[in-house]
N, C-alpha and C positions, 0 to 999 in steps of 0.2 A: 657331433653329439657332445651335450658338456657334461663332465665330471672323466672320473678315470675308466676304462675301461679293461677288462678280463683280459684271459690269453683268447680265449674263446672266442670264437664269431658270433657277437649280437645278433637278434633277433631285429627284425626291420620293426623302426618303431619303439626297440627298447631300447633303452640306453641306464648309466650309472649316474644317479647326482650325489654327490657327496657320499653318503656310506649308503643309500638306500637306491633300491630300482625307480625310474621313472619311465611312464609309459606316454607316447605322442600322437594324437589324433586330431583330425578334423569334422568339425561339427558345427553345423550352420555357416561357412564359409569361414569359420575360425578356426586357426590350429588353437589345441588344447594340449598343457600338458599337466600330471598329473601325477606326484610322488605316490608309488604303493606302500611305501614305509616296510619294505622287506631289504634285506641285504642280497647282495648279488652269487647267491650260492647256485648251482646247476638248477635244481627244483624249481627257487623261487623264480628265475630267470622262464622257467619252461611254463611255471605259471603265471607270468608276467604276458609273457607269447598268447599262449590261450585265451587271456582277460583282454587281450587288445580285439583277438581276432573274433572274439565274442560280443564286443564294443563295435568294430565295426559292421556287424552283419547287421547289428538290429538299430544302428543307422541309416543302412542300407535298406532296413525292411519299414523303418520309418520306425519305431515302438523302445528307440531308445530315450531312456530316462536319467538325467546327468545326477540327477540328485540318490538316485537307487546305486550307482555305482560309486558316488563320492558325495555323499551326505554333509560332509564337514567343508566342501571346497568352498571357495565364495563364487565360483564360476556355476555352482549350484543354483545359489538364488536367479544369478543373470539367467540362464536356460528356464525356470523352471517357473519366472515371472512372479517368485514371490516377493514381500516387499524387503527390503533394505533397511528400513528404519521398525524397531519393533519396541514393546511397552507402552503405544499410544494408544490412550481411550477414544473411544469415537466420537465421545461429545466434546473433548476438548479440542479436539484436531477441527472440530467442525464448527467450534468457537472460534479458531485462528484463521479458519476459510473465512470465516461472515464478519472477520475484520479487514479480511484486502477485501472482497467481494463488492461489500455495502458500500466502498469509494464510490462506486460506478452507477448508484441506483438510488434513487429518490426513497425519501421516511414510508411513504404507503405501499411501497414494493418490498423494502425492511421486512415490513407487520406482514406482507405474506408470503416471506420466506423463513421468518421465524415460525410461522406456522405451518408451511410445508417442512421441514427441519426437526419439528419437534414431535409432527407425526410419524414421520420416519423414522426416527432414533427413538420413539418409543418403540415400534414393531419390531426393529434391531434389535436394542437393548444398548442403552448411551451409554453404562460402562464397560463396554465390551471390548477388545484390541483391538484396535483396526485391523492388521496383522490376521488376526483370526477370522475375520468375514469371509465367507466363501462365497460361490456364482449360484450354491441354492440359495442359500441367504436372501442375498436379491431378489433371486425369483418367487421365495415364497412372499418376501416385501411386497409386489409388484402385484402378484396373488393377492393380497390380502386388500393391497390398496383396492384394488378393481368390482372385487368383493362388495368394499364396503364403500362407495362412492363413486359418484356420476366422472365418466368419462372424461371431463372438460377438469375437475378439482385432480383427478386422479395424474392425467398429461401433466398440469404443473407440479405436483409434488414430483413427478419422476424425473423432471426436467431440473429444478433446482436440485435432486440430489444427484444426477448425471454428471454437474457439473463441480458437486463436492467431490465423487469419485476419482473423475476426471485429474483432479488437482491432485486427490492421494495419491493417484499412480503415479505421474509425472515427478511427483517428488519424493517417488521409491516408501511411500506410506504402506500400499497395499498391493495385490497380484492385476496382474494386467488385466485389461477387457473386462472389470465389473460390470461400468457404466451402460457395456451394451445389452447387458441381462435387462435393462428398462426401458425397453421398445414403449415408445406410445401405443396408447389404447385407440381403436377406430372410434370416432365419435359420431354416431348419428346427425345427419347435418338436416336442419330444420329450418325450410325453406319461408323467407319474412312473411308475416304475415298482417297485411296493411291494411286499414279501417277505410270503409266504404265513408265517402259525404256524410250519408244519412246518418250511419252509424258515429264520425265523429262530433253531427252537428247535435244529435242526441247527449255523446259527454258533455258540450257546453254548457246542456240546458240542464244537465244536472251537477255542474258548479255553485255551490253555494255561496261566493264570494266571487265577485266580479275579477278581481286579482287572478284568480285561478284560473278561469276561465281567459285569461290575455299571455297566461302561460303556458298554458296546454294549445292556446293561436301559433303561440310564437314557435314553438317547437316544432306542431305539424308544419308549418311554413317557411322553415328555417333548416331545417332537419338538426338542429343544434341538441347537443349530447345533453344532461339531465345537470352533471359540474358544471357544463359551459351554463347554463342558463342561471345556475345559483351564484355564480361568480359574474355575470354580465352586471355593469355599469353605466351609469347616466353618462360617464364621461366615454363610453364606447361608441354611444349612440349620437349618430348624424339621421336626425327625419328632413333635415332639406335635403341632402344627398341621397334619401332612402338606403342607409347601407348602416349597417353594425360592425363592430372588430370584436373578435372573438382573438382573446389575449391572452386569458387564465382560464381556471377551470379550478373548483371548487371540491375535494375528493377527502375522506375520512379526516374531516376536522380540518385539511390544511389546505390552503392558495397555493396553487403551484401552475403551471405551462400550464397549454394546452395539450393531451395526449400525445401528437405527433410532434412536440414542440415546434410547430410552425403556427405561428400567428396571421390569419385567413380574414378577410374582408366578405363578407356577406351581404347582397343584393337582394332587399327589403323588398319580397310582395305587397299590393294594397291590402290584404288581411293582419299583416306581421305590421306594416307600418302603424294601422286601424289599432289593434292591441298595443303596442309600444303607446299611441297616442294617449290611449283609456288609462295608460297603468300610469301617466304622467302626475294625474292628482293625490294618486295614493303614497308615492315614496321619491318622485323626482326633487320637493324642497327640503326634506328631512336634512338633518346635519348629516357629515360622512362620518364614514367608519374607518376606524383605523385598523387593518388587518395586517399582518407577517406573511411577506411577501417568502415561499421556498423556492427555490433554485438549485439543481445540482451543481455543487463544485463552485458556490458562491455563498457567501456570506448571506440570511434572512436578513430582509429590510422589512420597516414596516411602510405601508403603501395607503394613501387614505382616498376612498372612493364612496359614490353614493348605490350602493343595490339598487338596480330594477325592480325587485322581487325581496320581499323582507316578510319571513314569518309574524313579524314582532305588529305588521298590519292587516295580522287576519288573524291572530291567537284569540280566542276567548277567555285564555288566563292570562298570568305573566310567568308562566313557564315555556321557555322557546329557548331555539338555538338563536345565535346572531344572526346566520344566514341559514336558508335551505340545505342539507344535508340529502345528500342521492338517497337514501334512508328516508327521509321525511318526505319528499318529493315520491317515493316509491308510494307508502302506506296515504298521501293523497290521493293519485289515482287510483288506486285500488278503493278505496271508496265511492271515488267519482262513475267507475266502470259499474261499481254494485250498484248505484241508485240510476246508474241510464239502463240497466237490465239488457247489454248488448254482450257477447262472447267475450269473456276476460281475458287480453292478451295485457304485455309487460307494457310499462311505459315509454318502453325501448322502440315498441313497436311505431311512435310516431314517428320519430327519424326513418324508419323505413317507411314508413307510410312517407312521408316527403318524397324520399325516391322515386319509388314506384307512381303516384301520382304523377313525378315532371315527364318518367319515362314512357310512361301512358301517355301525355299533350307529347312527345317526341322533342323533349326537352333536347339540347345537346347536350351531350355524357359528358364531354369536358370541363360543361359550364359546373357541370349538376356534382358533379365528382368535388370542385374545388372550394365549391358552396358546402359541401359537407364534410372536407379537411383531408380529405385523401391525398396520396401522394400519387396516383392517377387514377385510369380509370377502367385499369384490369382486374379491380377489386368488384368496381359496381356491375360491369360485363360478367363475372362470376357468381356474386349472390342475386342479381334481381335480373339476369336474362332474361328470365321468361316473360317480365313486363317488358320487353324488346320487341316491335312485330319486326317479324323476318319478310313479310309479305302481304301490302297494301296499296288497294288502288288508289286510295286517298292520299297514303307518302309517295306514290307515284305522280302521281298529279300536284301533290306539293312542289316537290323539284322541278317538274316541267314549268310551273308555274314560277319559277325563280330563274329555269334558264331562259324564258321568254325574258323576264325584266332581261337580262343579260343582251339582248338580242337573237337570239338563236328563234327561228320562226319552224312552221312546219313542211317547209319544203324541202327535200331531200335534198344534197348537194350534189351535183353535176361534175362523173369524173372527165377530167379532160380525157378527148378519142383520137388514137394516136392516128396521125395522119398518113393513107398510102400512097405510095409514088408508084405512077405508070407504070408500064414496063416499058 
């Protein structure tokens, strides 16, 4: 034991550091030690003994508290998971997360993490300590969020501030284990739901402009997303090859990747080629456009291409954007759907509707999955099963039909019969 010691026999545990008693325990697999600031007289020594064997029982019983017994130690904050670093506001700390953070994420993921951010730290309270946030805190957040917003807005705002907690604790900003007080919300899951023939030959016939009607083709028969179709190009398109490249994609005002940033080749049905052909007179000789190419973690270039698709050749005024805006392409078919008088689903729903149509003809998932930009095709087995038949005389008799080319006929094969020997 260090410092000097009495005539007396120490208490196990206690010992003298310098002029005052210290006491030595173990807790959480660390020894602790821990000046009482008494001097070493019989009394304080006998109460030195007491406060250990007091310390250790209610380790023992699990209900000890480092910081009730030594408030001022720094061995308090470690046990007690509070933070280390204190005086910081919560908006500014949350300013200096969303300048490493936004390294790693494209300008239109920015705009809505500043808006999950700004939700949040208002129901906080943005000048508030971080320091001071506690685990109701979160949870009445989390509460309020769910309250007051669909399950799907509500997931991302918990997820992006998950991951600003996350970073507090880590760097001794705040008390441990916030982040898991923001459990996602169950989301009801809303199984696609895909337009009959009749039903989409009805939207065509209630397109007003030919153009629109070779867009709404090319979609159901491409399954190609709402940005990819406002960003597709003359210079993508091959009609001798019958095939498209889907490059970019077109998403609140800016040219960027495609969603999975993989760049996908697409196999041109005769309907998708038919439209492609029709939309050739309206914007295929126009001059190009010069638009700013985004990229993460590279410099914007600008990129000059001819749109497929250009409001500026179906506007009735001369108020339009340069390109289709997911926004403008929405409030289209939503008109298109009210004047064909069929059940108003999103215009999302045509990509699923491509699905489910190929998987109905018993299209192969592989094809049908890489045609629509997946990274395989345990996503399209999960949402559109149930356009899957598990059991069909007719897919039965397809495959036979395929193992006859093969050679395989209907005679059953002959096992060889082991031959006996006399006796």
């Amino acid at each position: 034991m260090g410092g000097k010691q009495t005539d007396s026999v120490m208490p196990r545990g206690v010992a003298i550091h310098g002029k005052s008693l210290r006491i030595t325990f173990h807790y959480k697999g660390q020894r602790c030690r821990e000046s009482l600031g008494l001097s070493p007289t019989k009394s304080n020594i006998k109460y030195a003994a007491g406060k250990l064997a007091a310390i250790n029982h209610e380790i023992k019983s699990g209900v000890f508290s480092y910081p009730a017994h030594f408030p001022k130690s720094e061995r308090a904050l470690q046990f007690d998971g509070r933070c280390k670093r204190s005086g910081i506001r919560l908006n500014a700390l949350c300013d200096e997360y969303k300048v490493l953070k936004y390294t790693d994420i494209g300008h239109a993921a920015q705009r809505r993490y500043d808006i999950a951010f700004d939700q949040c730290l208002r129901i906080l309270g943005p000048s508030r300590l971080i320091d001071a946030i506690y685990p109701e805190d979160i949870m009445r957040l989390r509460s309020e969020l769910l309250n007051t917003r669909a399950a799907s807005t509500t997931n991302h705002y918990m997820a992006a501030m998950r991951g600003f907690l996350r970073f507090a604790e880590q760097n001794g900003y705040t008390r441990n284990n916030l982040a898991d007080e923001l459990r996602p919300a169950k989301k009801s899951t809303s199984d696609p739901a895909p337009f009959t023939l009749e039903e989409f030959k009805r939207t065509q016939a209630a397109c007003t402009h030919e153009s629109h009607r070779n867009m709404i083709t090319l979609m159901v028969y491409t399954g190609m997303r709402p940005g990819e179709v406002s960003a597709l190009a003359w210079e993508d398109v091959d009609l001798v090859k019958k095939t498209l490249t889907v490059s970019r994609a077109y998403s609140d005002g800016q040219m960027k990747n495609p969603k999975t940033d993989e760049i996908r080749t697409i196999q041109l049905s005769p309907p998708a080629v038919a439209a492609l052909s029709d939309q050739r007179k309206f914007t295929a000789m126009l001059p190009a456009l010069r638009i700013k190419m985004e990229e993460l973690h590279k410099k914007p270039e600008d990129i000059d291409i001819h749109p497929v698709f250009l409001p500026a050749t179906t506007c009735r005024n001369n108020q339009f954007n340069i390109l289709y805006r997911t926004t403008s392409i929405r409030v289209l078919w939503q008109n298109i759907v009210r004047r064909s008088g069929i059940r108003y689903r999103t215009v999302y729903q045509l990509r699923h509707t491509f699905a489910c149509w190929n998987l109905t003809a018993h299209g192969n998932i592989a094809f049908i999955a890489k045609q629509m930009g997946h990274a395989d095709y345990s996503m399209l087995i999960r949402v559109y099963g149930r356009w899957m038949e598990n059991e069909s005389g007719a897919e039965n008799l397809r495959i036979w039909e395929s193992l006859e080319a093969m050679g395989h006929d209907e005679k059953a094969p002959i096992a060889p019969q082991e031959i006996k020997k006399r006796a």
